[in-house]
N, C-alpha and C positions, 0 to 999 in steps of 0.2 A: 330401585327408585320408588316405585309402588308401596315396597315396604315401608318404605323410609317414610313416605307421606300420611301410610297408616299408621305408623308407632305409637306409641304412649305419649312421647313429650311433643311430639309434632300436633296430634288433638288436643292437646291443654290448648297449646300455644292458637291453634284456631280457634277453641274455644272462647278461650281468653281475649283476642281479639274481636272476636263479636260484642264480649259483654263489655271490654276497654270502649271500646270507640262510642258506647252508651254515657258510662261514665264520662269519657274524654268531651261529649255533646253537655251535660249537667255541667261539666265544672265550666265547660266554656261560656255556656248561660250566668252562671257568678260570676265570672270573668267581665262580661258583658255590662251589667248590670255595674258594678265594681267600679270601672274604667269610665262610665257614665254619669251614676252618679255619686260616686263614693259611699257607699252603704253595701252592707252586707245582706242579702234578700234570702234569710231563714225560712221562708216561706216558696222558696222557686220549687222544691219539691209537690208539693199539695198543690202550689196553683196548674202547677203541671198535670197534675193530674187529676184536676177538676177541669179541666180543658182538654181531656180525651174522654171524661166522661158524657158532659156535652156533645162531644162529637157521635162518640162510640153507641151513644146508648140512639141514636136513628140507626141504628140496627134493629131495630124494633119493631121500626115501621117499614123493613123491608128497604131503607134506602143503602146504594150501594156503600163497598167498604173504601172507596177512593174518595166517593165523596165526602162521605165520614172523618176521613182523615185531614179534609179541604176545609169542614166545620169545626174541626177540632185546632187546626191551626189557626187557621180566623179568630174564634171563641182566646185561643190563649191571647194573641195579638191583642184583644181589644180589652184582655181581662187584663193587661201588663196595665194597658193605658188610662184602663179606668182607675186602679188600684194607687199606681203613682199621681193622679190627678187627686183621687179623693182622704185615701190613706198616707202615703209618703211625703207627697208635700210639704205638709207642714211640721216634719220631722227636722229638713235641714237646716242645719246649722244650729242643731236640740245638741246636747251633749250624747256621746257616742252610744251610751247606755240604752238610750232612749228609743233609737231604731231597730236594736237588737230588740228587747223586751216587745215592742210591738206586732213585729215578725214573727218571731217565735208566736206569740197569741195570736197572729195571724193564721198561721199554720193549725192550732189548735183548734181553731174555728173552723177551716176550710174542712178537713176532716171529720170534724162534728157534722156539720151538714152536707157533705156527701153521705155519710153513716145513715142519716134520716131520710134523704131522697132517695138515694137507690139501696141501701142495706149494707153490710159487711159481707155478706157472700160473694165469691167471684165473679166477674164478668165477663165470657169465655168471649175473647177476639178472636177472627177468623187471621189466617194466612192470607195474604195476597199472591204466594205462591209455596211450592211443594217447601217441605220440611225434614225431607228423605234426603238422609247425605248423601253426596254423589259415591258412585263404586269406581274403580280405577284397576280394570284387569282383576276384579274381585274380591280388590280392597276396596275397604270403608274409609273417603275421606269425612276426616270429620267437619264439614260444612256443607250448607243446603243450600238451593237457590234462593232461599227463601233470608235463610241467613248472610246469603251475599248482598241481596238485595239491600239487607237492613245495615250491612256497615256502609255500602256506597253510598245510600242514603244519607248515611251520618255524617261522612266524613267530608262527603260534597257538600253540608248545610257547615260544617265546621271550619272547612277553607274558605267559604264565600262569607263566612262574618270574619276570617282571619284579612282575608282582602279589602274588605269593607275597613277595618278597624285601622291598617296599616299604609294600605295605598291610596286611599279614597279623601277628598273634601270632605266629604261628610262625615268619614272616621276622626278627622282631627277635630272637626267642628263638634265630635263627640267627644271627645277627649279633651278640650282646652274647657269647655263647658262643666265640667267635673272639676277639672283640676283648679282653674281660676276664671271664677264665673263673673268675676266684676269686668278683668279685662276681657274678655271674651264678649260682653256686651258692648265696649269701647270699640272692637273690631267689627262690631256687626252681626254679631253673629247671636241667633235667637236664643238664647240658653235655657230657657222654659221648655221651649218646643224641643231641643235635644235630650232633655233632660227625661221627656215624655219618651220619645221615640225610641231613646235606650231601654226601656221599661219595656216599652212595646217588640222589641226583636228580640232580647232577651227572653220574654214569655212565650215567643213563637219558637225560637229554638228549644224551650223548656214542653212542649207541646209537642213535637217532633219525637225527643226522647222518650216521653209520658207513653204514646202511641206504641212505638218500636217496645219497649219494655213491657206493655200491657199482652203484645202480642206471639211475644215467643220467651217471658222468664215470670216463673213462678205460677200462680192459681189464676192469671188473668189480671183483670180490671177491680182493684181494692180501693177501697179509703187510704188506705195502708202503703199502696204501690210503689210510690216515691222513697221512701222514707231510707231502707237500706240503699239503695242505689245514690242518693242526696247525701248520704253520710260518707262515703265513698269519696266521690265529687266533691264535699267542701275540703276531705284530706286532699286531692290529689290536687286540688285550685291553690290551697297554699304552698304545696310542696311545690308546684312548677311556677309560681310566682300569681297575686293577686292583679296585677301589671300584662303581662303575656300571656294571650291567647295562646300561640303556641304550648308554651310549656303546660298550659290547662288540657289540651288534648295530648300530648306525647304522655304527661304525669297520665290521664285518666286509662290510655291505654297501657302504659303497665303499671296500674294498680287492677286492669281486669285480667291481664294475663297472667300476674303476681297471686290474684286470687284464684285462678282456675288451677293453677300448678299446688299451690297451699292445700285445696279441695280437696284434691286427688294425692298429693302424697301424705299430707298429715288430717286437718282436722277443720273444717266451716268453723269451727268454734276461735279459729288462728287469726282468722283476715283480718279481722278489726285492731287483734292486739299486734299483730304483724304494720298494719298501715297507720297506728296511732304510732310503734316504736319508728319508723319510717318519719312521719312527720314532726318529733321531738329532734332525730338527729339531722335533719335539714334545716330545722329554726335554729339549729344551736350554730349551725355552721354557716349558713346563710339565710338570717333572716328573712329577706324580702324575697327567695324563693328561689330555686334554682335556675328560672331563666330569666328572670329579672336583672336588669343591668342597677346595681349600685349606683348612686348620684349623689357626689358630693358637693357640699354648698361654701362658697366663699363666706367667709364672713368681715 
């Protein structure tokens, strides 16, 4: 049994889970966004990760790494809210063209001025805890407390907006608000203020992963950080439906576990051509996404 835990494919597959449930967090933040207010947010990458910069860089001044992570949530929260107040707004019901093009230069921006504040050079985040796999009779498993820490992290912020979204007042009052905002006024229901609010969870979940990402993959804290993890997540958000939370985190964890086994048997250079061939034969087969239920309309 020992062996079996140490194996070769048994550490992809932990691997992979770690960085899955990362992605499975991004694509669920478009998801979010998506189901709120129907637009596509090119930019959840970058704002996410100008909202651990925030946080991250009171490192600085010695403050703790908890709190850190408290500001850096906050920071995204109110960067959702400002963005959709000030920026998105006056996007809806622009032709569809219109809120891509702006996001994308959003994103271009966000980047640009992180570059100029704090640099392109890394910016090393600490651990909250050890990073030493555990041993098992003197096998190496391959996950660390530290890495445990960060998927229960994940996965508890990804259930609690999958419940929010499905079982709650508020979930539908977010969801009728996107989908049909005239009645949804006729019901009562604020549809400006929802409209905000989705903006505003979405950038805190997108904050959450920013964090987690900054702190155990790649060279730390970049301009840059988002960018491959966001490319990931917008594949794995269409493949498991733009509709379903759900299918946003199952898709984003095996497109990480799908990546760590690609890694390790063929070539880094595969994932992407691997998860774009992935997302052509799922649009071909099922466009609105693999967990998305089809609706068909009377006429």
């Amino acid at each position: 049994m020992d062996a079996f835990l140490a194996s070769r494919n048994v550490s992809d597959l932990l691997v992979g889970l770690h960085f899955g449930v990362v992605i499975g967090l991004v694509a669920l933040s478009l998801v979010m966004i998506w189901r709120a207010t129907h637009i596509l947010n090119f930019a959840q990458g970058a704002m996410a990760m100008f909202s651990a910069y925030v946080g991250m860089s009171l490192l600085s001044y010695n403050v703790g790494y908890w709190w850190c992570v408290v500001v850096a949530v906050i920071a995204g929260l109110a960067f959702g809210g400002v963005t959709e107040r000030v920026l998105v707004r006056r996007l809806y019901g622009k032709p569809e063209i219109n809120p891509i093009v702006v996001m994308v230069g959003f994103l271009a921006l966000l980047e640009a001025i992180a570059s100029a504040v704090w640099g392109m050079s890394g910016r090393a985040v600490p651990l909250p805890f050890s990073f030493v796999d555990w041993q098992l009779n003197g096998q190496t498993i391959a996950i660390s407390p530290n890495g445990l820490y960060q998927i229960v992290a994940a996965l508890v912020v990804a259930i609690l907006v999958v419940v929010l979204f499905r079982y709650t007042n508020l979930g539908l009052q977010l969801r009728a608000a996107a989908v049909a905002p005239e009645v949804s006024r006729l019901l009562g229901v604020r549809v400006s203020r929802m409209l905000t609010l989705g903006w505003i969870l979405s950038s805190g979940v997108g904050a959450v992963a920013a964090v987690i990402v900054a702190s155990n993959f790649g060279p730390g804290l970049t301009p840059t950080l988002m960018d491959a993890p966001f490319a990931i997540a917008f594949i794995a958000a269409a493949v498991g439906g733009l509709e379903s939370p759900w299918g946003a985190l199952v898709a984003g964890v095996a497109f990480g576990i799908m990546q760590q086994f690609v890694i390790d048997y063929l070539n880094s250079d595969y994932v992407f051509l691997i998860a774009l061939g992935a997302l052509v034969v799922v649009l071909m087969i099922r466009p609105q996404g693999l967990f998305t239920k089809s609706v068909s309309r009377r006429v």
